[in-house]
N, C-alpha and C positions, 0 to 999 in steps of 0.2 A: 319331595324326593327322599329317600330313604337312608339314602348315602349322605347326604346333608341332616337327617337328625340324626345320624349315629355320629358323626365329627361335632356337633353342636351338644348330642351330653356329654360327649365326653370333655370335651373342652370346659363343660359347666363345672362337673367330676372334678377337674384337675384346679379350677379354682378353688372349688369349694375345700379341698384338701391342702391346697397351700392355706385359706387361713386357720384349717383344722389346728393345721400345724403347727401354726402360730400361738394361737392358745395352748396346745398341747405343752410348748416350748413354756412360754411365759408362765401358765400355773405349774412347770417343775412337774409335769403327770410321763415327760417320755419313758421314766425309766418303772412304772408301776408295774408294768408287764415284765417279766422277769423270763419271759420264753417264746420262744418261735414257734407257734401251732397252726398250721397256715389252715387246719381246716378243722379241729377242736377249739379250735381259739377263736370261731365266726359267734358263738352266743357267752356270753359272759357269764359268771358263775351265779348258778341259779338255787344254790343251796347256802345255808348258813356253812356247814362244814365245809362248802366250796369256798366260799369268803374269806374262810377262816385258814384252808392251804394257800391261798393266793394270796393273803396278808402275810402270813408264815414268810414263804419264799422272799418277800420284798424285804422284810426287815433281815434278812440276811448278805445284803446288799451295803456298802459304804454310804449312799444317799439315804438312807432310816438310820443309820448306826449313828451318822455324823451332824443330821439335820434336823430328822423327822423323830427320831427315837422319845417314844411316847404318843403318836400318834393315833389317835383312838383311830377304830373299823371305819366309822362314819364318816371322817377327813378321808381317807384311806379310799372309799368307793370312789369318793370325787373325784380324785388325782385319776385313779381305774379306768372312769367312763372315757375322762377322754384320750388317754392311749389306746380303750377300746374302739372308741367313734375313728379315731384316727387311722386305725389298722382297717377298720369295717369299709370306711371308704376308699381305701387304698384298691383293697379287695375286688368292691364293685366295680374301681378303675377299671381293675384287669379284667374283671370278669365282660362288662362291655366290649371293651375292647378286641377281647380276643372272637366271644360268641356273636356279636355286630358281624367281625370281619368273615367266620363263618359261615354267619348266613347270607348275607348279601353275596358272597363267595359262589355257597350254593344256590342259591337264585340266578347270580351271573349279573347282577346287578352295577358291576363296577362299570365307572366311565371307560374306564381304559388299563393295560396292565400296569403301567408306570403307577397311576394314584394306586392300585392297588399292592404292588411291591412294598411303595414307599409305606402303606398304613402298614403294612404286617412288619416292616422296619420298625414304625412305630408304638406298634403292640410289646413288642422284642424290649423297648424300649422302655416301657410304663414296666414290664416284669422283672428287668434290671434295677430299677429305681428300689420294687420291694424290696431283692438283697442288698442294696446300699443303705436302705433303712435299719434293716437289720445288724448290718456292720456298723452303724453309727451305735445303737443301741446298746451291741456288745462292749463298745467302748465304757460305757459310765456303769456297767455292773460291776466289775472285780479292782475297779481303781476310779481315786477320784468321786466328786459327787455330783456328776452331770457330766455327759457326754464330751468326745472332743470335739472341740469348736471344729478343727480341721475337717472332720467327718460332716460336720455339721453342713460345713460352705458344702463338699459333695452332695449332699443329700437335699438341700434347698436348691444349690445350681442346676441341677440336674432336674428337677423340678421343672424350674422356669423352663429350662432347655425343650423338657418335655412340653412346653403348654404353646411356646413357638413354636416348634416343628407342626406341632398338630394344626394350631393355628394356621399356620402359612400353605400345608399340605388343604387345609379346608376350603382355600381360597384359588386354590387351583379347578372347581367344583362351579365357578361362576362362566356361564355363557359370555362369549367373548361378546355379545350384542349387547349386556348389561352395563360395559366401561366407555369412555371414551381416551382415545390414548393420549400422552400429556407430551405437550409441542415442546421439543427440547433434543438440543442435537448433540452428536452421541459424545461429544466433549464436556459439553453441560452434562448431561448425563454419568458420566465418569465422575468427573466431581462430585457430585449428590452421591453417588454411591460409596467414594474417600470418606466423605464426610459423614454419611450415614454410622461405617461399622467405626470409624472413630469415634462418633456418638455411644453406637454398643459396646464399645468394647471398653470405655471410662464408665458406662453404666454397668458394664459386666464384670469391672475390677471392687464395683461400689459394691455391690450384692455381697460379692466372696468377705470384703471389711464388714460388712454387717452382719454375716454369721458369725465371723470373726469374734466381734464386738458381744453379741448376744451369748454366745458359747462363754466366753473366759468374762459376762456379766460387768464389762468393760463401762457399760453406759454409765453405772452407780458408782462410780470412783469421783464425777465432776459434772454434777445435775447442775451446771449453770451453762449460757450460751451467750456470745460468743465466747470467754475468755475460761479460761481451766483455771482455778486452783488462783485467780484474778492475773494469769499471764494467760499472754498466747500462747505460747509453748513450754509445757510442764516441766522445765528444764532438771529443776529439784526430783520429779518423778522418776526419771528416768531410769532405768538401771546402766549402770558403769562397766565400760569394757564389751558391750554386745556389739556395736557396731551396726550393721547394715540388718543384724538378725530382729534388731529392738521394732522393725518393722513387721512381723510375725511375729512375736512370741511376747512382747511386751504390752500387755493392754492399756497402759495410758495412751502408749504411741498409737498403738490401734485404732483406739477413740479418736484421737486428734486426728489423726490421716482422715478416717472415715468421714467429718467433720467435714475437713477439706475437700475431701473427690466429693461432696455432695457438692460446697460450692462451683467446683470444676463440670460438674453435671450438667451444672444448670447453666453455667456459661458457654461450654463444647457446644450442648443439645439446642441453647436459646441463639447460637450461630447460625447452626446446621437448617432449624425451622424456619428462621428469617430469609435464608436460602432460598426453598426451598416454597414460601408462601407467595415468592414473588413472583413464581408458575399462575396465572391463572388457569385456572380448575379447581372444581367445587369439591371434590369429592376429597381431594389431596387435602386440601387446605381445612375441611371440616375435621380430619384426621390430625394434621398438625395442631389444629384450639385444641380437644380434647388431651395430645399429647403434654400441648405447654400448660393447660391445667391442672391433668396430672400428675405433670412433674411439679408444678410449685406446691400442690397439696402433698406432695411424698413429703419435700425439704420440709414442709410446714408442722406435718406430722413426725418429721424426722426431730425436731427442737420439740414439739410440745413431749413426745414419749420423754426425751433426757430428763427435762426440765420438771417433770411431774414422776419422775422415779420409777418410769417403765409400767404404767397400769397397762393392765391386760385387754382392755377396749383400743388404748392408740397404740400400741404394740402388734396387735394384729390386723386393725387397720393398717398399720404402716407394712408389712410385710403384705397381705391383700392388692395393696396399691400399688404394690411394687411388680405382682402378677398382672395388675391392670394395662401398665405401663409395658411391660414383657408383649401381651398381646397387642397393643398400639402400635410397638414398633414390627411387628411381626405379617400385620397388617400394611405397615409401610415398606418392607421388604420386599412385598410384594409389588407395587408400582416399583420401586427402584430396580426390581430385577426382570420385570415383563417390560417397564415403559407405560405400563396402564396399570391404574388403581382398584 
C-alpha cells in the first residue's frame, strides 16, 4: 500500500535524524552553520573560497573564540558535515512529508479524510520542528558556547512528539481483521490507560532532564554511578539560596534528578508492564518484552555514557533508544486507546 510506505519512511526519516542529532550534539558540530538557507544551504561548499567564507563566518562566533580558536579548515569541515547531514535530513523530512501527502492526495489514495487531516497536521508539524531548530541554533551564536539546553529540551521533545504522532497515526492504517481485541473490561481498561500516560509522562519528564543535562554538559561534572562526588546527594555542589529554581538551572542537581527519574522509569514502567502482561495476548505482550528491554538497555546506556565521559557512540545510542522506546509506547497507545493491538 502506498499510504503505508510513505508513513514507514517517514517514521525511518524521523529516527534516523534523532540520532543525526545526537552526534551532531555530542561532536559540538550544531553551531558550524552559522545561517538559515533553507534552500542555498541543500549542497555544501563546493569551493576552496567557499570553505574558506564558511570558516570566516564561524570563527566569528563565541564557540571558535572561546573553544575552538585555532582550529585548522580540516577539524572545521568535520564539525560542517554534520550540521550539514543534520539539516539535509531534516529537509528530506519535509520534503517526504509534504510531497507524499500531495500525491497520494491527488491520486485520492487516502483511507479516509480523518488519516488524511491528521497527516497534513502532521506535515504542519515536521515544518515547525525546522523553525524550532533554528531557534535553538540562534541561541549559541551571539552568547555562550553551545546552545540553550532549554531550547534544546524543545527541539528534541518535539522530535519524539513528532515520531509518536506519526507512529500512532500509521497504525490506524491496519485492517481491523489483522488484531484480535484484548479481553478486558472497561474498568481494567481505565486503569491501563492511568497507568500507561503515568508511565509517559515520568518518561516525558526524563527526556526534558536529559537535554537538560546534555545542554549545560551536566554529565562531566561526576563520571561516577551510583554516588556523586562519593555522596548521594552533592550537598557541597549546590548553589545557596536558589531554592526550588536549583531544579532547572543548576546542573549538579540536574544530573542527580535525571539520575533519579531514570530509577523511577524503570520502577513506574516495570509496574505498568507487569500489569499489563498479565492480559493474555500475544501481540500485547511481545510489545511489552521488547519495551522492558528497551528500557533496561536505555538505564544501562544511561550509566555507561556518565561513566565513560559521554563518547559519542553511547551518547547517541542512548538518545536513538530513547526514539526507540518513543515508538514502543506509541505502538501501545494504540491497543490502550482502540482495545486492540
Amino acid at each position: 500500500m502506498c499510504v503505508k510506505r510513505y508513513f514507514n519512511l517517514v517514521i525511518t526519516l524521523v529516527f534516523t535524524i534523532i540520532w543525526v542529532g545526537g552526534v551532531t550534539r555530542l561532536t559540538g558540530s550544531g553551531l558550524s552553520i552559522t545561517e538559515w538557507q533553507l534552500f542555498t544551504g541543500i549542497l555544501p561548499p563546493l569551493s576552496d573560497s567557499a570553505w574558506e567564507l564558511a570558516f570566516q563566518k564561524y570563527q566569528t562566533i563565541p564557540q571558535y573564540t572561546l573553544i575552538n580558536e585555532g582550529m585548522e579548515l580540516s577539524n572545521f569541515k568535520i564539525i560542517y558535515f554534520w550540521e550539514w547531514f543534520h539539516r539535509l535530513v531534516g529537509r528530506s523530512i519535509g520534503l517526504v512529508a509534504f510531497i507524499g501527502f500531495a500525491l497520494l492526495s491527488f491520486r485520492g489514495l487516502w483511507p479516509s479524510k480523518r488519516i488524511r487531516h491528521k497527516t497534513l497536521i502532521g506535515a504542519l508539524m515536521i515544518a515547525a520542528q525546522g523553525a524550532i531548530g533554528w531557534y535553538m541554533v540562534k541561541s549559541g551564536l551571539n552568547q555562550g558556547t553551545s546552545v540553550s539546553p532549554y531550547r534544546l529540551s524543545i527541539h528534541l521533545s518535539t522530535a519524539f512528539v513528532i515520531l509518536y504522532y506519526w507512529t500512532r497515526l500509521s497504525l490506524d492504517l491496519r485492517p481491523a481483521s489483522t488484531f484480535s481485541p484484548l479481553q478486558a473490561s472497561s474498568r481494567d481498561l481505565y486503569k491501563l490507560r492511568v497507568l500507561f500516560y503515568t508511565s509517559l509522562s515520568v518518561f516525558a519528564l526524563q527526556v526534558i532532564y536529559g537535554a537538560w543535562v546534555a545542554g549545560m554538559k551536566a554529565g562531566y561534572a561526576f563520571p561516577t554511578y551510583p554516588l556523586m562526588g562519593g555522596e548521594w546527594f552533592p550537598w557541597s555542589s549546590v548553589m545557596e539560596g536558589k531554592g526550588l529554581l536549583n531544579l532547572s538551572i543548576n546542573p549538579i542537581v540536574i544530573q542527580w534528578v535525571h539520575r533519579w527519574l531514570g530509577v523511577a522509569v524503570l520502577l513506574v514502567c516495570g509496574y505498568f508492564f507487569k500489569k499489563l502482561y498479565n492480559f493474555d495476548h500475544k501481540e500485547v505482550r511481545r510489545i511489552i518484552l521488547l519495551l522492558t528491554c528497551s528500557l533496561v538497555a536505555q538505564f544501562a546506556l544511561g550509566i555507561a555514557t556518565l561513566v565513560y565521559g559521554v563518547p559519542v557512540l553511547l551518547g547517541s545510542l542512548h538518545q536513538l533508544n530513547a526514539g526507540i522506546l518513543v515508538f514502543l509506547f506509541a505502538r501501545l497507545s494504540f491497543f490502550l486507546k482502540t482495545g486492540n493491538p
